[in-house]
C-alpha positions in Angstrom: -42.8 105.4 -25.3 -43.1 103.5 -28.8 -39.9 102.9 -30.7 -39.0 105.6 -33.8 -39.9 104.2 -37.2 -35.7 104.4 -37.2 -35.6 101.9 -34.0 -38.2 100.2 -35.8 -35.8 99.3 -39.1 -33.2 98.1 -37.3 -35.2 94.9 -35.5 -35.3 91.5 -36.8 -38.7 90.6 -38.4 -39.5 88.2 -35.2 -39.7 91.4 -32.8 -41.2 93.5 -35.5 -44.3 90.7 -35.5 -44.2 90.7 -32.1 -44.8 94.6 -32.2 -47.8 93.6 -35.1 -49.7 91.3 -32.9 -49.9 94.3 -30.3 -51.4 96.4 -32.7 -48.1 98.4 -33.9 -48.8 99.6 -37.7 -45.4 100.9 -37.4 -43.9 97.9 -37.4 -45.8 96.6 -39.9 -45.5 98.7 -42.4 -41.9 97.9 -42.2 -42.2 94.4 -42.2 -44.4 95.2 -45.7 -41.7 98.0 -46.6 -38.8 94.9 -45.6 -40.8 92.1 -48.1 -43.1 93.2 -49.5 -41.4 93.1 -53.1 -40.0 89.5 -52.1 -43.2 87.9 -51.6 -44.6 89.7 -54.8 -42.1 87.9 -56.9 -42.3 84.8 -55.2 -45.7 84.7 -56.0 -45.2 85.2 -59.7 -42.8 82.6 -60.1 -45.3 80.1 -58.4 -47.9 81.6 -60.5 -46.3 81.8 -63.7 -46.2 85.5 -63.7 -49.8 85.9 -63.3 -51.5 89.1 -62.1 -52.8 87.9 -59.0 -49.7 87.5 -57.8 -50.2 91.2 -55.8 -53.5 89.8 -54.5 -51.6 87.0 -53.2 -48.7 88.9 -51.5 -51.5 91.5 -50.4 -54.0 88.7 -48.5 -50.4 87.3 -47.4 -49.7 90.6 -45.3 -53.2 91.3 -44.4 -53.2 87.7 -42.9 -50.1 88.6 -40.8 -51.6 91.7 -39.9 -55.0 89.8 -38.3 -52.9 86.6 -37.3 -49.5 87.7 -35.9 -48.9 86.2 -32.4 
């Protein structure tokens, strides 16, 4: 059986990729639930608060969803 999304929250991010490449969307959707907000504002201050920060942080978790290994 798969792990609850409460088993889920409590893995590091590595095992919770390693759950993505296997086709989990469990686990990634906590791995966008655990950064997503991170990676949003990290893009803004590289960006200079620009709006495409989101697009940025969005093709950066659809690229780990497609990618993870």
């Amino acid at each position: 059986m798969g792990a609850g999304t409460a088993d889920l929250a409590s893995m590091d991010d590595e095992d919770l990729v390693a759950r993505v490449a296997a086709g989990d969307r469990r686990a990634y959707a906590v791995l966008v639930d655990r950064h997503l907000d991170r990676t949003v504002a990290v893009a803004r201050r590289l960006l200079n608060g620009s709006a495409e920060a989101e697009d940025v942080a969005q093709e950066a978790f659809l690229r780990l969803w497609r990618h993870a290994d």
